[in-house]
C-alpha positions as CSV (number, residue, x, y, z in Angstrom):
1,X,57.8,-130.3,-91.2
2,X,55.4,-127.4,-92.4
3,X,56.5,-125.6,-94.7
4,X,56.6,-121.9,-93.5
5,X,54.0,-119.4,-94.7
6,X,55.4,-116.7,-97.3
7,X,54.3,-114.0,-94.5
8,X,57.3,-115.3,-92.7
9,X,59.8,-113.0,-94.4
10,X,57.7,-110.1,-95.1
11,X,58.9,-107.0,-93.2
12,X,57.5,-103.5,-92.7
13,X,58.4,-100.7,-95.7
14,X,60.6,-98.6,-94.3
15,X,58.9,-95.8,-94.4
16,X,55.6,-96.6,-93.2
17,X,56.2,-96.1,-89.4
18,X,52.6,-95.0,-88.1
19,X,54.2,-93.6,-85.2
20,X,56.6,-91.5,-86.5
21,X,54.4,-89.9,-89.0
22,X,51.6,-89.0,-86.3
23,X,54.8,-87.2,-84.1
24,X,55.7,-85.7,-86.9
25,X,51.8,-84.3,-87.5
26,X,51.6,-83.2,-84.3
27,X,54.4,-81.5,-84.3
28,X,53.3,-79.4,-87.0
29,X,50.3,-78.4,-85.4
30,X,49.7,-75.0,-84.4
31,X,47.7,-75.8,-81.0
32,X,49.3,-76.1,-78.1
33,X,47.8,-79.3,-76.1
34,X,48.8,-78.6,-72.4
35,X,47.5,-75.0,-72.8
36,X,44.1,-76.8,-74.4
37,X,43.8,-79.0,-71.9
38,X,43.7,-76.6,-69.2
39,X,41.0,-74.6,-71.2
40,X,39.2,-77.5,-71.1
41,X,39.5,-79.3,-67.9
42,X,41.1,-76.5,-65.7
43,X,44.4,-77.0,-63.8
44,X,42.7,-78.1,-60.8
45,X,41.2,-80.7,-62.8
46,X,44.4,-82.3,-64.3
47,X,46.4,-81.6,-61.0
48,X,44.2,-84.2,-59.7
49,X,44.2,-86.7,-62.8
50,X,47.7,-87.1,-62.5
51,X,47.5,-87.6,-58.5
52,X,45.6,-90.3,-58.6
53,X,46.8,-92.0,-61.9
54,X,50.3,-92.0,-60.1
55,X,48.7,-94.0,-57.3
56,X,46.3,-96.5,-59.3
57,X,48.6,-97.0,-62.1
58,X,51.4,-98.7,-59.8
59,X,48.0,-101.0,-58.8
60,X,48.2,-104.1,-60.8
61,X,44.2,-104.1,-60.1
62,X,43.3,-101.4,-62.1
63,X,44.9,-102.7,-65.1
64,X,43.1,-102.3,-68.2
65,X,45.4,-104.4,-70.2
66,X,42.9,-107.4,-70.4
67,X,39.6,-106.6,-68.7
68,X,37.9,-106.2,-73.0
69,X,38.9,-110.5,-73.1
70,X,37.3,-110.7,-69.5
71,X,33.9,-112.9,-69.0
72,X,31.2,-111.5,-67.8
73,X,31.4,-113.3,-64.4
74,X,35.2,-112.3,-64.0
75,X,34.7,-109.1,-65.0
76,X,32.0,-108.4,-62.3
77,X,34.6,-110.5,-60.0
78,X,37.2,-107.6,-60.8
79,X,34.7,-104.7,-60.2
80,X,34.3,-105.9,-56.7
81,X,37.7,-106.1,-56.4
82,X,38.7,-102.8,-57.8
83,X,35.9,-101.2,-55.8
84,X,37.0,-102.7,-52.5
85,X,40.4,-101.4,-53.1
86,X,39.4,-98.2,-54.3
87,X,37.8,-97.6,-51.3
88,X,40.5,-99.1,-49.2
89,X,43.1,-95.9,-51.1
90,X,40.4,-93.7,-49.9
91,X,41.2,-94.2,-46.7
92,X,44.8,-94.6,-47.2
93,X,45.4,-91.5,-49.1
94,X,42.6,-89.3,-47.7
95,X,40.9,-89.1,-51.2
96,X,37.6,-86.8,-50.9
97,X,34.4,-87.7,-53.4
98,X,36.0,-86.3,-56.8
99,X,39.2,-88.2,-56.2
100,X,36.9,-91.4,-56.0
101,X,35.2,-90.7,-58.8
102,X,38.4,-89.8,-60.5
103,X,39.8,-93.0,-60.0
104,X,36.5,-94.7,-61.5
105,X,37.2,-92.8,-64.8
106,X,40.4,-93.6,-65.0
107,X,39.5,-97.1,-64.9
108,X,37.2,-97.2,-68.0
109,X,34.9,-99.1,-66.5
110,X,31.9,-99.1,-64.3
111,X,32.0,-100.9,-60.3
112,X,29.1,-102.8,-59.0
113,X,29.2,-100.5,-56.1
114,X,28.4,-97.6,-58.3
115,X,24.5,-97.0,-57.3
116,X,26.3,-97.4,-53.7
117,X,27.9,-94.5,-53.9
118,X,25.4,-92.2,-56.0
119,X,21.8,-92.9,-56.1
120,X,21.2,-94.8,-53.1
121,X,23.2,-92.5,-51.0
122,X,21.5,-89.1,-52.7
123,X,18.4,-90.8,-52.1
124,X,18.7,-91.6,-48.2
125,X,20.0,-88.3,-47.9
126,X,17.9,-86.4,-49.1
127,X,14.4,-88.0,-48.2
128,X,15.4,-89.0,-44.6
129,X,14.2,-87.4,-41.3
130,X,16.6,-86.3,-38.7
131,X,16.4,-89.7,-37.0
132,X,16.2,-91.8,-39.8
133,X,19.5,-90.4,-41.2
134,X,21.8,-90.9,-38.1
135,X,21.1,-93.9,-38.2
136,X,21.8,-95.2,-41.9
137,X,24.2,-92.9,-42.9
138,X,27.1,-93.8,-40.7
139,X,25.8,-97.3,-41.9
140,X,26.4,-96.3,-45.2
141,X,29.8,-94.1,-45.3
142,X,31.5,-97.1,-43.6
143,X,30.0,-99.8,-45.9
144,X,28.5,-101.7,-43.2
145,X,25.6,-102.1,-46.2
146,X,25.1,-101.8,-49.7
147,X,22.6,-99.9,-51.4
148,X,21.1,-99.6,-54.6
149,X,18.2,-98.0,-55.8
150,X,14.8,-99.7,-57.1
151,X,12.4,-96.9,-59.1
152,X,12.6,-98.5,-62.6
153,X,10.1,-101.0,-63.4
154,X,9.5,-103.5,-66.0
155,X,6.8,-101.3,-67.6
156,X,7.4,-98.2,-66.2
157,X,10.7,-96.6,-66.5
158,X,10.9,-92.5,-66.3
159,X,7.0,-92.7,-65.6
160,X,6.9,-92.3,-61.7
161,X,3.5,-91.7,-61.8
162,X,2.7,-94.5,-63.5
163,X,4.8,-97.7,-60.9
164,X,2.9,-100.4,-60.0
165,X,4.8,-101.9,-57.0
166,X,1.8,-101.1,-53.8
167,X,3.1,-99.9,-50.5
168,X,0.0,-100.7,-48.5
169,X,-0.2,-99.7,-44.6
170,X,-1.5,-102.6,-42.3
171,X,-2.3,-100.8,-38.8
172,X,-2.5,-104.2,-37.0
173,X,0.8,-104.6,-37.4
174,X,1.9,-101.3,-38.1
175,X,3.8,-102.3,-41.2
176,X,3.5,-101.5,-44.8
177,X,3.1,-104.3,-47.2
178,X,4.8,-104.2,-50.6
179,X,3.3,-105.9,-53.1
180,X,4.2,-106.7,-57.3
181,X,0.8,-107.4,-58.1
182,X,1.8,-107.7,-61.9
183,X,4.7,-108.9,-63.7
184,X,5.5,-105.6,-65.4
185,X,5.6,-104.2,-61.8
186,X,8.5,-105.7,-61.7
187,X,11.3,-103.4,-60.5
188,X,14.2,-103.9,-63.4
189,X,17.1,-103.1,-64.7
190,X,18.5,-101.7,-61.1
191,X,22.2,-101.2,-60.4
192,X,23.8,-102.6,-57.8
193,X,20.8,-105.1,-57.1
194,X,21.6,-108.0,-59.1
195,X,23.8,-109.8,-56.8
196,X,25.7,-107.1,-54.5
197,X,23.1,-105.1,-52.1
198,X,22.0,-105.6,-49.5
199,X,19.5,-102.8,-49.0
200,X,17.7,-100.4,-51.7
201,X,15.7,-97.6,-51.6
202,X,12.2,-99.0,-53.3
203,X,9.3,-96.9,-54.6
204,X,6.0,-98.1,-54.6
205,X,2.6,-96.4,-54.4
206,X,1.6,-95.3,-51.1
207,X,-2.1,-96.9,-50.1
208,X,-3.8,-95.9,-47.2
209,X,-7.5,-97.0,-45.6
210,X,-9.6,-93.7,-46.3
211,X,-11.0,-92.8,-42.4
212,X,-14.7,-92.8,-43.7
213,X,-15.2,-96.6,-45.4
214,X,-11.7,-98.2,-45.2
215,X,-10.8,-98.2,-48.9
216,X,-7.8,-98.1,-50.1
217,X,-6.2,-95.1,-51.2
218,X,-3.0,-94.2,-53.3
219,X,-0.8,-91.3,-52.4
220,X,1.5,-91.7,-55.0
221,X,5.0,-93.1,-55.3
222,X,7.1,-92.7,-51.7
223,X,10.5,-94.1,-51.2
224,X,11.2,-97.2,-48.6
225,X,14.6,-98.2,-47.6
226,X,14.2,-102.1,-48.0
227,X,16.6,-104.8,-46.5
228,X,16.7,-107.5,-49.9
229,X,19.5,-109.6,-48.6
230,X,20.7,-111.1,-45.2
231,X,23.6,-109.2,-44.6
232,X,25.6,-112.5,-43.4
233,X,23.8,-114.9,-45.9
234,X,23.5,-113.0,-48.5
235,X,19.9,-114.9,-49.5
236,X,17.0,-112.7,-50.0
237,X,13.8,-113.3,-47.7
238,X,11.2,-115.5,-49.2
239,X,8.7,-113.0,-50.0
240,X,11.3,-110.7,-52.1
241,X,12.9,-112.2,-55.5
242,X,15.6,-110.5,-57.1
243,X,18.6,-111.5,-59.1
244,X,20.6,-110.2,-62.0
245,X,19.2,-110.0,-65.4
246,X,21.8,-111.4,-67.7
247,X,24.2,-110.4,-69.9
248,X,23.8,-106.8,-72.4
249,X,25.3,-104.1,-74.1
250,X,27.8,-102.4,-72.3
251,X,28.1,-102.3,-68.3
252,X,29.8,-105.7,-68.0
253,X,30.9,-105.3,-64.1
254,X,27.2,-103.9,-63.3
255,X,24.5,-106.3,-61.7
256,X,21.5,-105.1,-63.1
257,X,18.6,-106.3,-61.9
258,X,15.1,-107.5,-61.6
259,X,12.5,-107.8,-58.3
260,X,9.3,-108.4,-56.7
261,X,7.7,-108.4,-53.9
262,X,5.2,-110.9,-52.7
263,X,3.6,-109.6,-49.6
264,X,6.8,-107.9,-47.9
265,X,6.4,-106.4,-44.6
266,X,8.8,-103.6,-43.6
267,X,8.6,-101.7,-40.6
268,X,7.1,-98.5,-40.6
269,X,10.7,-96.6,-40.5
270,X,11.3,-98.1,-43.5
271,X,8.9,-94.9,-45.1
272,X,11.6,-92.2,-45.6
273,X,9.9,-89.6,-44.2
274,X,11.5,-86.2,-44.7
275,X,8.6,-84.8,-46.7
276,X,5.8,-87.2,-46.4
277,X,4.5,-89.2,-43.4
278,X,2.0,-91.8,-41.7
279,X,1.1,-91.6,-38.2
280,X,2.0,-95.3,-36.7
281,X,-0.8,-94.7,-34.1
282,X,-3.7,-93.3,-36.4
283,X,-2.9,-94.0,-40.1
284,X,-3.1,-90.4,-40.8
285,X,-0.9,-89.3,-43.8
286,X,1.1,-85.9,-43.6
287,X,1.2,-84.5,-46.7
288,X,4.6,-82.8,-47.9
289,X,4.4,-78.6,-47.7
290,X,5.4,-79.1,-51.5
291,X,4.0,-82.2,-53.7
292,X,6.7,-81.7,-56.1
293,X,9.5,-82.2,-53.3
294,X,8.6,-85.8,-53.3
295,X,7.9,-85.9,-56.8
296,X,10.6,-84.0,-58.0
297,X,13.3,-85.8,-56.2
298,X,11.9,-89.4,-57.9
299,X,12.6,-88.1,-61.4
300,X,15.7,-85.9,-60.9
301,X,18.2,-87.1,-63.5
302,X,21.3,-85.1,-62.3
303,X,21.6,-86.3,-59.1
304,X,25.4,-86.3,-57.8
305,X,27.4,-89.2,-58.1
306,X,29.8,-88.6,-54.9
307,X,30.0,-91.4,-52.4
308,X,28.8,-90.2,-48.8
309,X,31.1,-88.8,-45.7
310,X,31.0,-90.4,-42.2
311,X,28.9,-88.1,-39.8
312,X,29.6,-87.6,-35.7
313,X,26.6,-88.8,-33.8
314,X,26.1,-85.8,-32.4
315,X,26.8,-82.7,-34.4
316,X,26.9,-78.5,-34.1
317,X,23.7,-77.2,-35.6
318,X,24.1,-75.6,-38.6
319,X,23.4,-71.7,-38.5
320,X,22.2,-71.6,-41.9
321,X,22.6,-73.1,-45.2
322,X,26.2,-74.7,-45.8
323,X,28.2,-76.1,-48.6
324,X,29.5,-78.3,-45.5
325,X,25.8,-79.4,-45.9
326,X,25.2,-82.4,-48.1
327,X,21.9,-81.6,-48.0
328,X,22.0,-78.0,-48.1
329,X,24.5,-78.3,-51.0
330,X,22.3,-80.2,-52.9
331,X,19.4,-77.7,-52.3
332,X,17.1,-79.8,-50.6
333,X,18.5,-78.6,-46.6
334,X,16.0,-76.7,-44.4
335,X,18.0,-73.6,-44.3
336,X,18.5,-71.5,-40.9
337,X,16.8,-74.7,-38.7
338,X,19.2,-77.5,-40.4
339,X,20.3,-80.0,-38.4
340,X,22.3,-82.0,-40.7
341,X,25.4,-83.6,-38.7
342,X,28.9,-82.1,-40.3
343,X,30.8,-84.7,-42.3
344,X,34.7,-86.2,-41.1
345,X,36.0,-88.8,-43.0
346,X,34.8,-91.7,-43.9
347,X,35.3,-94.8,-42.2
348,X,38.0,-97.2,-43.1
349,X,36.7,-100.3,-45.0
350,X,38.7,-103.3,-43.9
């Protein structure tokens, strides 16, 4: 037999309890914490912290216990999951945006649905027409798709001006072709993309036929809400590849990704055309009433990260701007003439 390491009998000095002696320094401290923390993070703040810890921590999901030891493949297996269900409490418990978002934090970690539930949703939001946005919306808030949001490219990151991937309008068919005509338009590093969407919201230069000699001209970078995966299948079409870029720093659950386009026709819809817009009969452009709407939108860093409300089909006008508005709220709605349908809740996920 083995004999047993000296280690064996060792055991702690009495007085070396870590424990103890931080109780015993906090004790002695002047500050009171519970009236800190409500200087800090408000009452209303930590009201709702401790309402939805006391539902997710009786979730054996949400355990954090050994999601550091976690592959990388298991632990973007467990972000589905834990999105899924988080979702799923949504509906249960009537959570609103925050109390989502609250549970994410309380987490400590990221779900692949994330770019879901901020960018891609801000995005169709707030660059969609009246008809474009009854239609995905609903599509959205109930999860029937899953979005993420393609800008960033290989070479181009916060440069908007500067993205490669073409947009270019055919008026035979009356489609716009998208086009990575180098490798560093390659769109990358795009939550949400790698393995888990379906759809994305895709910028690519805008090139129309000029009227007088037919050649091509840019209008800079326009958003396109692109279909990248079968929603049954899962399988990209042939003339889009896109996948997940490995393993890196940080993120673990998040499918970060890279794509092109080889020749990718999408319908002319597929322009999100709140702002900007291209006749489907004459190939005439409509320029927005402000460039920097457009523009400004692209390379907006603080967009809100609040997942997206259900909307009735057929909605009150609004009689002015509204906090009941998404879009007004976010200071992008069109004021006394807004027509933006007024939220319910969201649809249950099954």
């Amino acid at each position: 037999m083995k004999p047993q390491d000296f280690t064996t009998a060792l055991r702690p000095h009495p007085d070396a309890d870590g424990a103890i002696i931080l109780q015993r320094e906090r004790q002695q401290s002047p500050v009171n914490a519970e009236r800190l923390s409500k200087h800090l993070f408000g009452s209303q703040y930590l009201q709702r912290q401790q309402r939805i810890l006391d539902i997710v921590g009786h979730e054996k999901i949400f355990s954090k216990a050994t999601q550091a030891n976690l592959s990388r493949p298991d632990r973007y297996k467990l972000g589905l999951a834990r999105g899924k269900r988080m979702r799923q409490l949504m509906d249960e418990h009537r959570w609103d945006d925050d109390d989502l978002l609250m549970a994410e934090y309380l987490m400590d970690d990221v779900q692949p649905y994330h770019l879901h539930l901020s960018l891609f949703t801000s995005a169709v939001r707030e660059q969609s027409d009246d008809e474009q946005y009854r239609y995905w919306m609903p599509k959205i808030a109930a999860w029937e798709i899953i979005g993420a949001y393609a800008q960033t490219e290989l070479g181009h990151g916060s440069n908007v001006r500067g993205i490669e991937l073409t947009a270019t309008w055919d008026k035979s068919t009356k489609c716009f072709v998208l086009h990575s005509p180098t490798l560093t338009a390659s769109k990358w590093w795009n939550g949400t993309l790698g393995r888990t969407a379906t759809h994305a919201v895709v910028v690519a230069q805008l090139l129309l036929p000029d009227g007088s000699n037919g050649k091509l001209t840019s209008h800079g970078p326009h958003p396109f809400i692109v279909q990248v995966r079968d929603e049954k299948t899962h399988v990209p079409p042939e003339s889009i590849v896109v996948g997940d870029i490995g393993p890196k720093y940080g993120y673990a659950p998040m499918d970060n990704a890279y794509m092109l386009f080889d020749q990718h026709r999408v319908p002319h819809k597929a322009l999100l055309c709140k702002y900007a817009s291209v006749d489907p009969e004459t190939g005439a452009y409509t320029k927005p009433k402000n460039p920097s709407s457009v523009y400004g939108s692209l390379t907006r860093v603080g967009v809100p990260e609040s997942t997206v409300l259900n909307f009735k089909p057929e909605a009150d006008v609004l009689k002015g701007p509204s906090d009941d508005c998404n879009a007004c709220a976010a200071g992008v709605g069109s004021g006394s003439d807004c027509r933006r349908p007024l939220p319910v809740h969201p649809a249950p996920v099954p």
